[in-house]
DOTOR-476196 format. One record per residue (C-alpha): residue in three letters; x, y, z. Coordinates in steps of 0.05 Angstrom, whole numbers. Layout:
! residues N
    r       X       Y       Z
  ALA       X       Y       Z
...
! end
This chain:
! residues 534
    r       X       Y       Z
  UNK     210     730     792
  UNK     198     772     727
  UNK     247     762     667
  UNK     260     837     632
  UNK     245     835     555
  UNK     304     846     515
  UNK     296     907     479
  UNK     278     909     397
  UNK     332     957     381
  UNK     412     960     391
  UNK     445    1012     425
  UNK     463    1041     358
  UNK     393    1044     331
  UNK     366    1080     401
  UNK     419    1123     389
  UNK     390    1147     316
  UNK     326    1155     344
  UNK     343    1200     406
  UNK     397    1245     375
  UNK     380    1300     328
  UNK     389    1277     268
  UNK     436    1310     212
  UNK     426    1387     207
  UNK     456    1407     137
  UNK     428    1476     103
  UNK     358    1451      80
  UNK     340    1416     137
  UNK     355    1479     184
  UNK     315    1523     136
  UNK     260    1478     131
  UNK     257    1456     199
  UNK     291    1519     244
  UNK     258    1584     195
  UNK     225    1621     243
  UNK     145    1655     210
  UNK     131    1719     219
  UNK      70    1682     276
  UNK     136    1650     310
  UNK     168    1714     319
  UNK     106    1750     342
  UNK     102    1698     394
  UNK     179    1694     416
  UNK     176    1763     416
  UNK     116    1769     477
  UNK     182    1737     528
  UNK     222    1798     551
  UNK     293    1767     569
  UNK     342    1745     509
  UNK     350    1679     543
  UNK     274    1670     549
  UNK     267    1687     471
  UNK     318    1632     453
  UNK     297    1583     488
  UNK     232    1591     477
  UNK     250    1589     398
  UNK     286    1522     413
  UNK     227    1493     447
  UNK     184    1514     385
  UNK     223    1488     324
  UNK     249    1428     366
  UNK     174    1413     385
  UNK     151    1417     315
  UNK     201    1376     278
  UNK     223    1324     322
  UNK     155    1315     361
  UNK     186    1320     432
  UNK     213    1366     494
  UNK     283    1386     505
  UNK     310    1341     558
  UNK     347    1366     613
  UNK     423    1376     604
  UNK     409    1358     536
  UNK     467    1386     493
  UNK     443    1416     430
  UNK     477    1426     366
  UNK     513    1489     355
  UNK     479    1498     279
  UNK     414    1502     307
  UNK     425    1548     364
  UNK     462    1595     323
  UNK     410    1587     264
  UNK     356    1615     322
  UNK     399    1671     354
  UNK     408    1697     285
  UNK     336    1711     267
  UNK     324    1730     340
  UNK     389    1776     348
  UNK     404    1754     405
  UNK     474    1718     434
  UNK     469    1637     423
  UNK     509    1634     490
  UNK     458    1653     536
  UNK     418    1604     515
  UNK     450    1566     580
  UNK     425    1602     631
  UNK     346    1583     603
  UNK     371    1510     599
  UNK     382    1519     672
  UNK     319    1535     698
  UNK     276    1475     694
  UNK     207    1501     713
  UNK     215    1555     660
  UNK     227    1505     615
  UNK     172    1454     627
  UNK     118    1523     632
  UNK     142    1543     564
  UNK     135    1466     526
  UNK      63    1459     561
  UNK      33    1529     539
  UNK      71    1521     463
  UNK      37    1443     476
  UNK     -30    1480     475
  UNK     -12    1522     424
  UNK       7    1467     364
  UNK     -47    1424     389
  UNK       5    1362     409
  UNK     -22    1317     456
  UNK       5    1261     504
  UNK      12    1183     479
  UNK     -58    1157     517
  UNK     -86    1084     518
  UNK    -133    1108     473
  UNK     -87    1134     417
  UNK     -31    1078     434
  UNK     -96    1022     410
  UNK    -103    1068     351
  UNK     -29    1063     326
  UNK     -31     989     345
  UNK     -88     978     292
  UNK     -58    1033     247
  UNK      18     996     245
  UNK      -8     934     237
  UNK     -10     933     157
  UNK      60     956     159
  UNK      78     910     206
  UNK      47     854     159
  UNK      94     892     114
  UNK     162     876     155
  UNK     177     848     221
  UNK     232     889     232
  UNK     237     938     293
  UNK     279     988     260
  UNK     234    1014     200
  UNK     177     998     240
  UNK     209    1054     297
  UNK     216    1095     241
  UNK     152    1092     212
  UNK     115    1102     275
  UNK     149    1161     297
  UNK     136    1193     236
  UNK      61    1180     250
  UNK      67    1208     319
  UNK      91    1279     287
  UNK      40    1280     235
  UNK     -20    1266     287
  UNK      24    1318     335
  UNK      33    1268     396
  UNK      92    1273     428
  UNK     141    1212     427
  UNK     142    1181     491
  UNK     204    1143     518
  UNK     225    1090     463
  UNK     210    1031     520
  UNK     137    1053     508
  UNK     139    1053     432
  UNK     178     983     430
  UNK     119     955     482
  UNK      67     982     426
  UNK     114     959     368
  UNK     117     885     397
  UNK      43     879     403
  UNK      35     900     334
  UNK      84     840     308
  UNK      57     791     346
  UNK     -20     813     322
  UNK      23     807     250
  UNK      45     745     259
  UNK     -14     725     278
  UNK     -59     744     216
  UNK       4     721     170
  UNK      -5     651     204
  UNK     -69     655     197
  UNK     -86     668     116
  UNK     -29     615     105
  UNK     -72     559     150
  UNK    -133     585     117
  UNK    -133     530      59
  UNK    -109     478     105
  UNK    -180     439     109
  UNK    -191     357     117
  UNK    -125     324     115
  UNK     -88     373      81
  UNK     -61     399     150
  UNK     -33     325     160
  UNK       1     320     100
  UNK      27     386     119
  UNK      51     356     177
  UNK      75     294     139
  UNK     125     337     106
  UNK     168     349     163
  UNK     181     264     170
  UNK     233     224     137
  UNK     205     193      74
  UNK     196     116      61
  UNK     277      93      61
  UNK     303     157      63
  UNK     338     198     119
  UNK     313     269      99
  UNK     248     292     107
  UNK     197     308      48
  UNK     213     376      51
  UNK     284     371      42
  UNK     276     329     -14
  UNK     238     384     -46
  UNK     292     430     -39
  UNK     348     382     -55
  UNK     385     414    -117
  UNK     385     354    -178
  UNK     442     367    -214
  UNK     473     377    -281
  UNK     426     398    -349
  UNK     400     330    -359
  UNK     331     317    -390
  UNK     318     262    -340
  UNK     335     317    -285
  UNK     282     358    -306
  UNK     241     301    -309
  UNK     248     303    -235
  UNK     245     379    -234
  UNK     176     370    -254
  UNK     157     310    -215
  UNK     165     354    -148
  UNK     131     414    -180
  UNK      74     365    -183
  UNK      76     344    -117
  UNK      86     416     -92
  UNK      20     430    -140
  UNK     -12     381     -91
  UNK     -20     431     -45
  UNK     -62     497     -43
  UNK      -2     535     -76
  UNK     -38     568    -134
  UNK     -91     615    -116
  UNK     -73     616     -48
  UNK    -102     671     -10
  UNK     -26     694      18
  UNK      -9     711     -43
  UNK     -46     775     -35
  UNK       6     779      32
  UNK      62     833      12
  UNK     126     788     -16
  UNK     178     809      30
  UNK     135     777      88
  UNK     129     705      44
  UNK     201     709      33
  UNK     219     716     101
  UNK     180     657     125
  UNK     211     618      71
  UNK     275     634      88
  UNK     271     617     151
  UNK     230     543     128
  UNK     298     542      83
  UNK     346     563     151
  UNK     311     517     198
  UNK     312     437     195
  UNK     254     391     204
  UNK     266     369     261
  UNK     263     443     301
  UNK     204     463     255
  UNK     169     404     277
  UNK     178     434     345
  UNK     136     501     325
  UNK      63     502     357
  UNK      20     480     303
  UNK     -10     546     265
  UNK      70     575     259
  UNK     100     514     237
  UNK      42     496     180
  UNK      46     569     164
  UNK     125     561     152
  UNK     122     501     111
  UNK      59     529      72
  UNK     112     600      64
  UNK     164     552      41
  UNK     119     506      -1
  UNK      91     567     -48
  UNK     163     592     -53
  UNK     183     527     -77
  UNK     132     524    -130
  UNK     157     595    -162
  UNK     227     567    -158
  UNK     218     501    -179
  UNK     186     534    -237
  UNK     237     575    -255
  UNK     284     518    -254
  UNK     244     485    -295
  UNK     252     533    -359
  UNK     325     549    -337
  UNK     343     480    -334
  UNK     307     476    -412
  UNK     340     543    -435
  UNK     402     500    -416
  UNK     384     436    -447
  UNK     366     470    -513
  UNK     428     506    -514
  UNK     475     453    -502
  UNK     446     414    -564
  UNK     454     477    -602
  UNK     532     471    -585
  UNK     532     387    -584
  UNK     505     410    -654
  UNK     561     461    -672
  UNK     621     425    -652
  UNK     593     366    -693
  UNK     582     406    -757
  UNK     662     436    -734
  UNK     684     358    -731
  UNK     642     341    -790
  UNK     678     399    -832
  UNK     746     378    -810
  UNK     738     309    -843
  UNK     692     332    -903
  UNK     701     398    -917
  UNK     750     392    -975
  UNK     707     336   -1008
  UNK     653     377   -1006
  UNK     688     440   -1037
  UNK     710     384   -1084
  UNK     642     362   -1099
  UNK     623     436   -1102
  UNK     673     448   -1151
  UNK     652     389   -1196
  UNK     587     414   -1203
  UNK     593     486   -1224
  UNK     644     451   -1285
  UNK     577     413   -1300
  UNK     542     466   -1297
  UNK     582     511   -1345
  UNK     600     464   -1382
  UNK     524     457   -1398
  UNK     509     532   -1410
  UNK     563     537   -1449
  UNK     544     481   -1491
  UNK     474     504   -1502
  UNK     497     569   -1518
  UNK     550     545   -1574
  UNK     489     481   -1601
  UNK     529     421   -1585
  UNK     512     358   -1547
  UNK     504     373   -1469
  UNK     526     299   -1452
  UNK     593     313   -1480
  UNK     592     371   -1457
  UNK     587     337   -1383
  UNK     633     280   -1399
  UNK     692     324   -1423
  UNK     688     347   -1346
  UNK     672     297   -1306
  UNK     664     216   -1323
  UNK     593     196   -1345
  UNK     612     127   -1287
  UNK     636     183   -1231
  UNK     571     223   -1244
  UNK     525     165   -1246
  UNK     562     129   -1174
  UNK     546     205   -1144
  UNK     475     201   -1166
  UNK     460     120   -1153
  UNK     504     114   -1087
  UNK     488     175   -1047
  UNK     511     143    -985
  UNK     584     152   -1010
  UNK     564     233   -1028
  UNK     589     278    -969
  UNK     519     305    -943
  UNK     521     377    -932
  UNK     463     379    -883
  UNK     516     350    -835
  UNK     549     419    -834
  UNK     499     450    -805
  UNK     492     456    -735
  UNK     416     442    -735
  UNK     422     377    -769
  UNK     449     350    -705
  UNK     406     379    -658
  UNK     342     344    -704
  UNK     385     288    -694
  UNK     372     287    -617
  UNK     306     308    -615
  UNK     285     247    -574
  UNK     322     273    -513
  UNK     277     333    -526
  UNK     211     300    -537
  UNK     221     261    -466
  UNK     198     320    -430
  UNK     170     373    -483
  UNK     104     339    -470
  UNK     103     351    -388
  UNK     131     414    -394
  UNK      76     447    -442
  UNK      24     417    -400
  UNK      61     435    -329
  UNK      53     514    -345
  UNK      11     574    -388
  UNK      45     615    -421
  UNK      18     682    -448
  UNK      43     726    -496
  UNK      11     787    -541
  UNK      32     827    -605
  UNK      86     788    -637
  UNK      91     733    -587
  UNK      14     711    -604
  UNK      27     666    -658
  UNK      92     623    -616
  UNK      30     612    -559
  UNK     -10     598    -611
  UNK      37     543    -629
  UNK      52     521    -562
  UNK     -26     499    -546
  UNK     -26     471    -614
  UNK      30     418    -591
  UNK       2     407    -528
  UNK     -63     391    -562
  UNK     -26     338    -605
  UNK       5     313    -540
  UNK     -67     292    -507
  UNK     -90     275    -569
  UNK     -33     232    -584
  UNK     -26     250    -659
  UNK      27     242    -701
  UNK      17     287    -754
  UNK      10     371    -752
  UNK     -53     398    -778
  UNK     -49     443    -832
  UNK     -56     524    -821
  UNK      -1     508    -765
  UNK      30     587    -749
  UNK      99     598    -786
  UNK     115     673    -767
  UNK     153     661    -714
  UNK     204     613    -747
  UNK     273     644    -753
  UNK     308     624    -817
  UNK     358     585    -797
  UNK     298     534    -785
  UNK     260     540    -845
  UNK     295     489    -884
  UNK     281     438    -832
  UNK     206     459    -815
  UNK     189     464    -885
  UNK     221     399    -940
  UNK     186     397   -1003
  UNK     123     431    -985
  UNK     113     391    -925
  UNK     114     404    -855
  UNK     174     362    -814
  UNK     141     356    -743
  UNK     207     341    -706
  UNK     241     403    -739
  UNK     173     446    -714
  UNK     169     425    -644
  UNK     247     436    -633
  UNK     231     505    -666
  UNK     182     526    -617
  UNK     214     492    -553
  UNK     276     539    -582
  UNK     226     603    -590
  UNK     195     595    -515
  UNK     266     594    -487
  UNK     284     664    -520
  UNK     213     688    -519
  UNK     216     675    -441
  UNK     292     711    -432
  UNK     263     778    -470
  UNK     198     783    -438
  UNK     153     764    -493
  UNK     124     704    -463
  UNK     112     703    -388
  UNK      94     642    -348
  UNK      37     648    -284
  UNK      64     632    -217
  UNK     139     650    -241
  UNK     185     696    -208
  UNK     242     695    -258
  UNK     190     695    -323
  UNK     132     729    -295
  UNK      93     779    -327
  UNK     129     840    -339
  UNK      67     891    -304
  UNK      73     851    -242
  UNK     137     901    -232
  UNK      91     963    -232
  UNK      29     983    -190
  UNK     -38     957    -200
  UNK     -73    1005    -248
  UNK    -132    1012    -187
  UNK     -78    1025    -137
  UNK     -33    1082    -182
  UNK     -84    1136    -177
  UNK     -86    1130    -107
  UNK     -16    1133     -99
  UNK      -6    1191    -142
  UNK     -49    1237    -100
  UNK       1    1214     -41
  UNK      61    1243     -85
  UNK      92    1305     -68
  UNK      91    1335    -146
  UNK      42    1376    -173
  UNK      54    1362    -246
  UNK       6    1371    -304
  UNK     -20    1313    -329
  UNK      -6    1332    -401
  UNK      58    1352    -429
  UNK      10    1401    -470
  UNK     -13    1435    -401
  UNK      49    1437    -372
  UNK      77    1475    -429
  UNK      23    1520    -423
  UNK      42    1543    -352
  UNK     113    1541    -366
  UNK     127    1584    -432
  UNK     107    1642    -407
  UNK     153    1647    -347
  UNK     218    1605    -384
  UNK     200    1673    -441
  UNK     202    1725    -380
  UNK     262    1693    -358
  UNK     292    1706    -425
  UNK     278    1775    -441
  UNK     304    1795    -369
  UNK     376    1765    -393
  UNK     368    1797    -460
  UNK     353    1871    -428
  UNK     399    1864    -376
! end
């Protein structure tokens, strides 16, 4: 008993591929134009109908790759597009569709004539091993259709039925799949395809497997959460994930066998034969270590702004209470003040001077009891934020050591920084060296970095775990093996592979804007003086 093969495309996508597609003004003109060679060769048939049809079999032929089919209706546009140049009646066009030998004698000698040949085994090998990259590219049997036909015209064989083309299009995905599955087992050596295997099992007193623990989200900005964060980038980091030879696989193909690592559960992955399943964890596993790494440095853009805001409603609440003593205060010392210019200026004593102002005992508790002086530094939002810089310090040391960052031009001296601290980390030193880069502090943390001459190395490490987050969010800093924070040329093509790809682009553009204006001026200044004479 044989079991038919479903076929690859729905009813609506065979439909898109057998029709003829949309026929608006350009595509007629480009497609339906009959050369002065066309005409000489329509014009060798002595009957109207012959001439017509003939025409139809031509321009149909040439830009959809294929025969007319019999009883096959065709759009009005075209044939009246073809009986115009021809001047001849579109209506009689019927009577060629009726006569079927005609018809076939006419598409094999115009057959001979463009040089389109027949799908063999030969050539259906050849487009196997040609749509295999593409199908590397995407699995999916719609742009894959698409594609190949496209190849059929511009190698002028004609499309055969689409059961044949779906046949050659499922061998091609499978032979995909195949060398997919096969790059992502390649690093799986010794015991690493155990442990791959391993991942897919319910951990030691736990109900989920290994694998769903990985992608279990851990909650709220906490620094102990990113703790964890990092503790299953490590473990992912365990694993060939970085410098793994799939990388060089196009992305959409990774993502797809992550999603479906993400879709499926353990249990029915487990039930994959061996080389799909490890090659759908190992999918899922390297997309895990981009997106745990992104959530890493989210999670800490998060963390540092919710001191920042801890720190502003503080120095709000701190105003509230102190505010008027300290405009009090304020206003206490600028009468010192004058009062002291003023009596310098007119020669008498300063101290009475002071006194007629303010008590010598008031100014002396100020000085000797600071503790009962309203401290401005408490207004400012940074004060608090310096306050809790041990929740910061828990994990500032894994998370410059977890990741490089790179930066150039302005962002050099911040990187600069950033190994600097993660030096003093290893080293376990207490105190910053001197020569330590300043450029990139902002001013609103200068006071803190720098107290009387002297560098504060609390204030300097919150500085630059402040600068990476908003070096990361603008692109000055980029992290390796980040999708959210990766460099920003890994957007464009590969300088080796542009030049290439400009050749393949249908614009024949100067290189120069100096060369192009060369070729131009002369015919935009023709152009001119024929509306000026006219």
């Amino acid at each position: 008993m044989t079991t038919t093969v479903p076929p690859l495309l729905t009813a609506a996508q065979r439909d898109q591929f057998t029709r003829f597609p949309l026929l608006d003004e350009p595509t007629l003109s480009r497609n339906y134009l009959l050369s002065t060679d066309d005409l000489i060769l329509i014009r060798q048939r002595r009957l109207e109908f012959n001439k017509l049809g003939y025409a139809v079999q031509l321009t149909v032929l040439r830009h959809l790759g294929r025969s007319i089919r019999l009883h096959e209706q065709l759009p009005g546009e075209v044939l009246q597009y073809l009986a115009d140049q021809l001047h001849v009646d579109p209506d009689c066009y019927e009577l060629y569709a009726s006569r079927d030998t005609t018809r076939r004698e006419h598409f094999a000698a115009l057959c001979l004539h463009l040089g389109y040949v027949a799908l063999s085994r030969t050539l259906n090998h050849e487009l196997r091993d040609w749509l295999l990259p593409a199908a590397v590219l995407t699995d999916q049997p719609f742009p894959l259709m698409a594609t190949l036909i496209d190849e059929l015209r511009r190698r002028k064989i004609l499309t055969p039925r689409l059961k044949v083309l779906e046949r050659l299009i499922g061998v091609a995905r499978i032979r995909a799949d195949q060398h997919v599955y096969t790059l992502l087992n390649f690093p799986l050596k010794a015991d690493l395809a155990a442990r791959v295997d391993a991942l897919l099992e319910p951990q030691e007193g736990e109900s989920v497997s290994r694998l769903a623990w990985l992608s279990r989200p851990v909650g709220a900005p906490k620094a102990r959460h990113l703790l964890t964060l990092l503790d299953k980038l490590a473990f992912v980091r365990t694993f060939p994930v970085q410098d793994h030879p799939a990388t060089h696989l196009p992305q959409s193909r990774l993502e797809q066998l992550a999603q479906e690592g993400r879709r499926i559960s353990a249990s029915h992955l487990a039930a994959f034969e061996p080389q799909r399943r490890r090659a759908t964890v190992m999918a899922r596993l390297l997309d895990l270590s981009r997106t745990l790494t992104d959530e890493v440095l989210d999670m800490h853009d998060r963390l540092m702004i919710s001191l920042i805001r801890a720190g502003e409603q503080a120095a709000s609440l701190a105003y509230q209470s102190q505010g008027p003593t300290v405009v009090e205060q304020l206003g206490q010392y600028q009468q010192v003040l004058g009062a002291i210019v003023l009596a310098r200026e007119q020669g008498r004593d300063p101290y009475q001077a002071i006194e007629a102002v303010l008590p010598w005992e008031d100014l002396v508790n100020q000085v000797r009891n600071p503790e009962k002086t309203v401290s401005v530094e408490q207004l400012d939002p940074l004060w608090e934020v310096i306050r809790r810089y041990p929740k910061v310090r828990s994990y500032a040391q894994r998370l410059l050591t977890a990741f490089s960052f790179t930066g150039e031009g302005s962002a050099a001296p911040l990187v600069k920084a950033i190994d600097l601290l993660r030096e003093m980390y290893a080293s376990n030193k207490r105190t910053l060296p001197e020569g330590v880069p300043l450029s990139f502090v902002r001013q609103k943390w200068m006071p803190y970095v720098t107290q009387n001459a002297e560098l504060d190395r609390k204030a300097y490490e919150l500085c630059v775990l402040d600068e990476l987050r908003l070096a990361l969010k603008s692109g000055d800093l980029w992290v390796a093996g980040s999708h959210k924070y990766r460099d920003l040329d890994a957007y464009l093509l590969p300088q080796t592979v542009w030049p290439e790809r400009l050749m393949e682009l249908p614009l024949d553009l100067p290189e120069t804007f100096e060369a192009f204006w060369e070729k131009t001026e002369p015919v935009l200044t023709g152009q001119l003086q024929e509306v000026l004479t006219s």
